[in-house]
N, C-alpha and C positions, 0 to 999 in steps of 0.2 A: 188320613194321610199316611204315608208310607215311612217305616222306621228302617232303618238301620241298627242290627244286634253284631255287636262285634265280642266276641273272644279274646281278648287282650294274651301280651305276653308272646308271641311267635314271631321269629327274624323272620322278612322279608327274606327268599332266597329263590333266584330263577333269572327268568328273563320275560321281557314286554315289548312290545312298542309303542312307540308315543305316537298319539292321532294327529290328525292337523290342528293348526292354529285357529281356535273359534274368533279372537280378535283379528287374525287375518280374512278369515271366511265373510264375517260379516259384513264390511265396508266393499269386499268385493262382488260380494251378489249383489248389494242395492248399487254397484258398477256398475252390472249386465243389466240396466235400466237405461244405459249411454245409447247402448249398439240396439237392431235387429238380427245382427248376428246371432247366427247357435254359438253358443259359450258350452263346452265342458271344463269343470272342474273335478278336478281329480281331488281327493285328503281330505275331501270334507269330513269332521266329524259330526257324528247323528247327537244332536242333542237341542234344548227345549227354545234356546236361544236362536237357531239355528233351523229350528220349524219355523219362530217366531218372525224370521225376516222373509224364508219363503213365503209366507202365508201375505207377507206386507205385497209382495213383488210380484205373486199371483195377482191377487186384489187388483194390481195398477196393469195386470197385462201378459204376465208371462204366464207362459207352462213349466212346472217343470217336474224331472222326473231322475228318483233316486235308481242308481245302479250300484250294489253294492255302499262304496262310500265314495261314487263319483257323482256329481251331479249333470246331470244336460238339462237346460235353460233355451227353450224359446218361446219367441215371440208369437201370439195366438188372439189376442185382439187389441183394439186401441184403450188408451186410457180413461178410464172412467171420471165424468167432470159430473160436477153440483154447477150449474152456470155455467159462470167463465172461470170456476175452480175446481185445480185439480185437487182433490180432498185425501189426506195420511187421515184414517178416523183413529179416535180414540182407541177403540176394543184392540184393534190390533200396533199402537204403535207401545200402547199403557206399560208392558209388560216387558221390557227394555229400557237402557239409557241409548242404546245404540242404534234404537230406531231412527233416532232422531237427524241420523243421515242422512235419511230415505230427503232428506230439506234441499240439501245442496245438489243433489242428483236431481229431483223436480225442476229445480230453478234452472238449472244449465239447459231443459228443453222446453220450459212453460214459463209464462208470465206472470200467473198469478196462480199460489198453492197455497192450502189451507192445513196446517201440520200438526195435529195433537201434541200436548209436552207431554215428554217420557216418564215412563219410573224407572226401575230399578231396584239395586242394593240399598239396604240402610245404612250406609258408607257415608253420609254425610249429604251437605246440599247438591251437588254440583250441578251449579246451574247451566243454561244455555248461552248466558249473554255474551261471551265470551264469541261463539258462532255468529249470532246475530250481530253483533257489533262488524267481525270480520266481513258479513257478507253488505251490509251499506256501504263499507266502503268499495264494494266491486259490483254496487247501484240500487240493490236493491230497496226496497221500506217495507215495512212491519208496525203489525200493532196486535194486541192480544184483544180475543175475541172468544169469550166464554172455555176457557181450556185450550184455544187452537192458539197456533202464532200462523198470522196471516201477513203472505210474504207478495208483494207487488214489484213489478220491476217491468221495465222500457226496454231499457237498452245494457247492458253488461257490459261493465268497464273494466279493464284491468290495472292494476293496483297495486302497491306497496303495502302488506297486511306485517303487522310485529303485534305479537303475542306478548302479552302480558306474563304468559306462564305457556311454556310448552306443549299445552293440552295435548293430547292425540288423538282424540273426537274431534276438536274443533280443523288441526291442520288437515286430517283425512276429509272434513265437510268441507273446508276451503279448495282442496285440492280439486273434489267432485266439480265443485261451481264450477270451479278455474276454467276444468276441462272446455268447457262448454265457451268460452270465453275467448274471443281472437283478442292476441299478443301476449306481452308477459305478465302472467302476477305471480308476484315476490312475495314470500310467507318468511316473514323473517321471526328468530326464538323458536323455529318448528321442533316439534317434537324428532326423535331420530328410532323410534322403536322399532325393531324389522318386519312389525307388521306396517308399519307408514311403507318401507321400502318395497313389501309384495304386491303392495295397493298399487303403489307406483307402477311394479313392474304388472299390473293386469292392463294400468292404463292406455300406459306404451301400447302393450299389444292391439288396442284397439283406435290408437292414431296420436296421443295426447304425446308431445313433448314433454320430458319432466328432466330437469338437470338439479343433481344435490341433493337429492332424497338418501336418507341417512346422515346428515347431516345439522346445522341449526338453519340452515337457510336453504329453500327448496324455492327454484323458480317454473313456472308451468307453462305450457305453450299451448293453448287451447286447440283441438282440432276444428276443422273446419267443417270437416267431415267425417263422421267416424265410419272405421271399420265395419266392412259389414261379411266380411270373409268368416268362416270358421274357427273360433277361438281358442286353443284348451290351452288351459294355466294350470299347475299343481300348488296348493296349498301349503305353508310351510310349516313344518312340524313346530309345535304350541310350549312356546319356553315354559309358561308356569306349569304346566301339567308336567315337563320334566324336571323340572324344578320341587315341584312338589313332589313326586318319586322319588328323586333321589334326599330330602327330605326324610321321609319318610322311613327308607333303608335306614338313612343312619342314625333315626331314632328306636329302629326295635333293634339296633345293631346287627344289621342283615347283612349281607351278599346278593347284589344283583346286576343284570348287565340290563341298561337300556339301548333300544333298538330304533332309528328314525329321529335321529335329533340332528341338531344346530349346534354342536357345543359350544358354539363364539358367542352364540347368543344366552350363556348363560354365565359367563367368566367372572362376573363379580359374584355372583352366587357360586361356584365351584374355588375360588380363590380363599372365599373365608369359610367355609367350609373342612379344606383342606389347612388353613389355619386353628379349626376345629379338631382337628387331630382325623378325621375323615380319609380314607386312599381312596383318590378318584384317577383312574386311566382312561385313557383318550385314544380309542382308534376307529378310522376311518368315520360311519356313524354312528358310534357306537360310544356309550358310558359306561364305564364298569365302576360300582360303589363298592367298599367295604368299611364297616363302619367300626368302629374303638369301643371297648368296654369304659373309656375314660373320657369323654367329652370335654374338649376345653372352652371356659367359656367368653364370648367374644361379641364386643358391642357392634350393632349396627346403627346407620340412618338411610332412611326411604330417601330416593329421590328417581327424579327420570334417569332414562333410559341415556348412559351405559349405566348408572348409581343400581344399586339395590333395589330389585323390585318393589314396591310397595307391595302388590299382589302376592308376594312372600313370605310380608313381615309377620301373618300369626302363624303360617307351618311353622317358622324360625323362632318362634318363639316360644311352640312346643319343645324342638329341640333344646334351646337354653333353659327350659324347665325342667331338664334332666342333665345337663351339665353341672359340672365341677366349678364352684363360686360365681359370683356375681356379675350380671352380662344389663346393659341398657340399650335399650331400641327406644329410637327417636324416628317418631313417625310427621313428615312432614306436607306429606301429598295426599290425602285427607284428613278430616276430621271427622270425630267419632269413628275410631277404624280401632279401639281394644274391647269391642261388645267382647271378644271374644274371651277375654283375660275372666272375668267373672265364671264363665262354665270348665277355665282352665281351675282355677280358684276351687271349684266344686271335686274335681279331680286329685287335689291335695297340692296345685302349682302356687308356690309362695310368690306372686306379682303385686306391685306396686304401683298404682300410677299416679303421676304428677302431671297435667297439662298434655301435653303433646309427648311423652318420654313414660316407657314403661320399665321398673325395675323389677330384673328377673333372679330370684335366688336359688339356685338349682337344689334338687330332694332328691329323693333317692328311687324313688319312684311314684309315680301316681296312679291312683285306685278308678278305676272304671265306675261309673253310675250315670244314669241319666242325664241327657244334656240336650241343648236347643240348639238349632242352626241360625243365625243374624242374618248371615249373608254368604256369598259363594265361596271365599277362602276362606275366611273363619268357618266355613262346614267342613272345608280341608281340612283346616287344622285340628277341629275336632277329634276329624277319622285316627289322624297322626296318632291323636292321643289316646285314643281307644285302643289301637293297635300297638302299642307302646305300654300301656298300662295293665295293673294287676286286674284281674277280675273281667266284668263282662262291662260294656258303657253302651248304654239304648242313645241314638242319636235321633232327634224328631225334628220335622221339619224339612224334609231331606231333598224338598222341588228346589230348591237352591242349589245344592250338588248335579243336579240332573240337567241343571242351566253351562256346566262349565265340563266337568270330568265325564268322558264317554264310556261306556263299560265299566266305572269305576268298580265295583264289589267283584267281576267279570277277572278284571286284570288284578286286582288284590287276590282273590280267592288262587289262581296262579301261582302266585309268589307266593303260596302258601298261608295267608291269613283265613281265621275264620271268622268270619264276615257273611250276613244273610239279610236278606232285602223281608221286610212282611209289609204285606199290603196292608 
């Protein structure tokens, strides 16, 4: 497998741009499964995630073919059925949670689909049933059948759906079905992250009603017909990856301007940050970081989207391991999500954890050595710390990185880190 060797010890200092959104990309390719429209997408980022759904959506039918980092998407033959089921196989859905889309985009043009369950992150359980519950009440039925969830449906009703928990897998699944679905259904508790809002806005483009997307309540208006004109949607620049830069500047105590962002969509990360002792400037697209020889240190809790990324909480927690006194993160939107605090641990980061709450003692600094990747942020965080720390720190495991950051060691080697990829 492929290591990552970093040289610890050198600020971040230059300039980047931030790729697209892979949370937005994804739910909108298994989209371009509504229409036989040509769909291009423009900001796609090239990464493993990101094969992983083309390869789903070839499988069921399309063509498609990279230009640069634009995608063109068409239609090239019919859907491949086992019977009277349309078949997500295993091999290709295993290797995602986010496959698990490709569900409610089936269902809105087929009656009967046969769907592998996902994997993923070691992030905890998170299950499906949340999806599947949503989608009975807008008619379908279901049963499990050797690893698949086998989904049957008549007629598509629309519906009043309220979430338990804001998921944002399950509201982008609902929204998929909806599409397909004449009149209103109501997704009430929805998720509001601006990737729900891009999904939304591909929808539109292709005929779907949607009113309140970004909000907690989103209602859908199914088309009747979808578009079949020429699509091009542009992908929106990917908060955690900016998020995670600018991170990462203000841990080796850099200088640097980001290029292709959202900054709205990162305000509570830029807010305590700059409560961190951090200077962050704001103009037009553009981030410019400078970071403090004095870190101050400051509690966080995860929650949906505006709250604190979850997807944040182990870069930030890099950072407070090099801060000035005592900081607690309280992680609420998984469990099992401090794998990473043990390889911080090994680096010299004095962390504590209790339940769901980790206490961070800030040091003076920490020493590079050998570490494992869990999962796709916590391999972030890692880096943070490698690039932050004295010495050299071997990173293994590193296809989890390869699933989330595009050019990662590309755009770090840039900004001046020394950072090398060995096969």
């Amino acid at each position: 497998m492929d290591k990552l060797i970093i040289q610890g010890g050198k600020k971040l200092e230059g300039e980047i741009n931030i790729s697209g959104a892979k949370n937005s990309a994804l739910p909108i390719l298994f989209a371009t499964m509504l229409t036989d429209a040509d769909v291009v997408l423009e900001n796609v980022p090239k990464l493993m995630d990101i094969y992983g759904a083309i390869s789903i959506i070839e499988y069921l039918g399309k063509k498609v073919v990279w230009l640069g980092n634009t995608l063109k998407i068409v239609s090239s033959k019919s859907i491949p059925k086992e019977g009277k089921y349309v078949v997500a196989p295993y091999d290709l859905i295993r290797k995602m949670r986010a496959s698990f889309l490709i569900s409610g985009v089936l269902l809105a043009k087929n009656k009967n689909i046969k769907v592998a369950l996902p994997g993923g992150c070691a992030i905890g359980v998170r299950p499906v049933d949340i999806h599947i519950s949503a989608f009975e009440q807008l008619g379908c039925k279901h049963y499990l059948q050797e690893g698949y969830v086998v989904f049957n449906r008549e007629k598509l009703n629309s519906a009043k759906v309220k979430f338990k928990y804001p998921s944002v897998g399950a509201t982008e699944n609902v929204m998929l079905l909806a599409s397909g679905i004449d009149g209103e259904t109501i997704i009430e508790n929805a998720a509001q992250e601006p990737e729900i809002v891009d999904l939304a806005n591909f929808l539109k483009k292709i005929g779907v009603k949607i009113v309140g997307d970004g909000s907690n309540k989103i209602s859908i208006y199914g088309a009747k017909k979808f578009n079949n004109t020429k699509i091009v949607h542009r992908i929106i620049p990917d908060r955690i990856e900016t998020g995670t830069y600018v991170i990462a500047v203000s841990a080796t105590k850099g200088e640097v301007i980001l290029k292709n962002v959202i900054f709205q969509h990162n305000k509570t990360l830029i807010k305590k940050l700059k409560s961190c002792g951090i200077k962050i400037f704001l103009e037009n697209n553009s981030i410019y970081i400078k970071s403090t020889k004095k870190i101050k240190s400051k509690n966080i809790v995860t929650s949906p989207y505006p709250g604190f990324p979850t997807d944040l909480q182990a870069q930030f927690m890099v950072l407070m391991s090099l801060s000035k006194g005592k900081s607690v993160i309280k992680e609420t939107v998984f469990e099992n999500r401090f794998v990473h605090a043990a390889e911080l641990q090994r680096m010299g980061a004095n962390i504590r954890i209790k339940g769901n709450s980790a206490y961070i003692y800030g040091v003076e600094k920490l020493i590079g050595c050998p570490v494992m990747v869990s999962d796709l942020r916590a391999g972030a965080a890692l880096v943070i710390a490698g690039l932050a720390a004295e010495g050299k720190t071997i990173i293994n495991r590193i296809y989890h990185l390869d699933r989330g950051y595009e050019m990662l060691e590309q755009k770090l080697s840039k900004l001046g880190a020394n950072i090398k990829r060995i096969k």
